[in-house]
C-alpha positions in Angstrom: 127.7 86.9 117.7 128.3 83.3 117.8 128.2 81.0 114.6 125.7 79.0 115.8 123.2 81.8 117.1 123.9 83.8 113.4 122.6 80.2 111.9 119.6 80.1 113.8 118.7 83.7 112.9 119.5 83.0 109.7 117.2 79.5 109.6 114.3 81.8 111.2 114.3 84.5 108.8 114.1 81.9 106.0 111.0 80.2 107.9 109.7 83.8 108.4 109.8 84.5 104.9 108.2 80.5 104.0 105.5 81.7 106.1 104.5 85.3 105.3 104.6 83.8 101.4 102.2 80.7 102.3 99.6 83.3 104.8 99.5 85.5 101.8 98.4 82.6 99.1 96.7 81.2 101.7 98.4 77.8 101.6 97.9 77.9 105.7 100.9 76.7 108.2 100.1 72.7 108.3 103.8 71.7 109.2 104.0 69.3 106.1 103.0 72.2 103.8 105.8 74.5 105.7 108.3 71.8 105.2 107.7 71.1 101.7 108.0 75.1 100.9 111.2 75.2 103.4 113.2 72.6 102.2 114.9 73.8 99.3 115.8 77.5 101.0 116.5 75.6 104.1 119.6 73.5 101.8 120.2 76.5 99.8 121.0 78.6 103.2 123.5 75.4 103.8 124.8 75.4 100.9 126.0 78.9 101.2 127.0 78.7 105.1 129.0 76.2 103.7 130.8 77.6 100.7 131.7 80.7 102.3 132.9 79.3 105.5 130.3 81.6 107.0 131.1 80.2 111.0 134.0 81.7 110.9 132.8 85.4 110.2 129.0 85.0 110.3 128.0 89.0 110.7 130.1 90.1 107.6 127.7 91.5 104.3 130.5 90.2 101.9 131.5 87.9 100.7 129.6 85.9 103.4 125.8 87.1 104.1 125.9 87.8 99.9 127.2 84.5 99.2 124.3 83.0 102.2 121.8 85.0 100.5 122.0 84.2 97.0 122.8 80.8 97.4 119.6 80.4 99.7 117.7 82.2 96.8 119.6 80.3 93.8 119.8 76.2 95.4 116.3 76.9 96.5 114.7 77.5 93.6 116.7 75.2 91.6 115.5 72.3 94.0 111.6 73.5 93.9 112.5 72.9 90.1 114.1 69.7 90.7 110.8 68.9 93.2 108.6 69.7 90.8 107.3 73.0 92.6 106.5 76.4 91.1 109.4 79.1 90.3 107.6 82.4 88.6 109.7 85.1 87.5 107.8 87.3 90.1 108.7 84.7 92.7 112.4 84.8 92.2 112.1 88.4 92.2 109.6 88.6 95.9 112.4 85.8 97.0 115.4 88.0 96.0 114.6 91.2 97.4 112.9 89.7 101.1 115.8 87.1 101.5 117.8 89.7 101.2 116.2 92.2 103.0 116.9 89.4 105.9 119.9 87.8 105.5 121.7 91.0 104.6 119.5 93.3 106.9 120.4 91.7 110.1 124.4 91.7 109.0 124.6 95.2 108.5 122.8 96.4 111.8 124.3 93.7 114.0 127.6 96.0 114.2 125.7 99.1 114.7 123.4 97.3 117.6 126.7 96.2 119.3 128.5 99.5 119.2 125.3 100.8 120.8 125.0 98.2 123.3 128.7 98.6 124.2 128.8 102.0 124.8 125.1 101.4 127.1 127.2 99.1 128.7 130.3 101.3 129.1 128.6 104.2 130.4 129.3 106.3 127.6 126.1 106.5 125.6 124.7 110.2 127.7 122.7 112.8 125.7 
């Protein structure tokens, strides 16, 4: 998978999760609201492609996807601190185990999907 496709999932799942979280308080979609609840995980995602050089290796679980995922969950609620946002314990928590559930869940099946799809592709994949 190319860099820039793995960011875009990546950017996605984070909007997926900024989304499910304000349908289920029901803070609705306006964009403003979304981008206001976005922000922070949207830098914090940044902030960890960037400090583990994830472009170069973006489908590996570690150190990459762990160091995307926590630092998505760390910078982003240290910023809707900073922004004068909400950060409950449970949220942490919710935001910890979906964003990883995400970030990390697509890493580890991406190698499985693309063994599959190469031996489709191969011919070799008969009952």
């Amino acid at each position: 998978m190319r860099p820039a496709r793995a960011a875009l999932l990546d950017t996605a799942l984070v909007l997926v999760f900024v989304l499910v979280g304000r349908r289920n308080h029901d803070e609705g979609s306006a964009l403003l609201g979304v981008a206001r609840t976005a922000w922070p995980f949207l830098v914090g995602l940044a902030v960890g492609w960037r400090a583990a050089t994830v472009w170069h290796r973006p489908l590996r679980l570690a150190p990459e996807g762990v160091t995307v995922w926590l630092s998505t969950v760390v910078v982003g609620m240290l910023l809707r601190v900073a922004s004068g946002q909400g950060v409950a314990f449970s949220f942490v928590i919710v935001a910890l185990v979906v964003l990883g559930v995400f970030l990390l869940g697509w890493r580890a099946l991406a190698p499985v999907l693309t063994r599959q799809r190469s031996r489709t592709r191969a011919g070799t994949d008969r009952p």
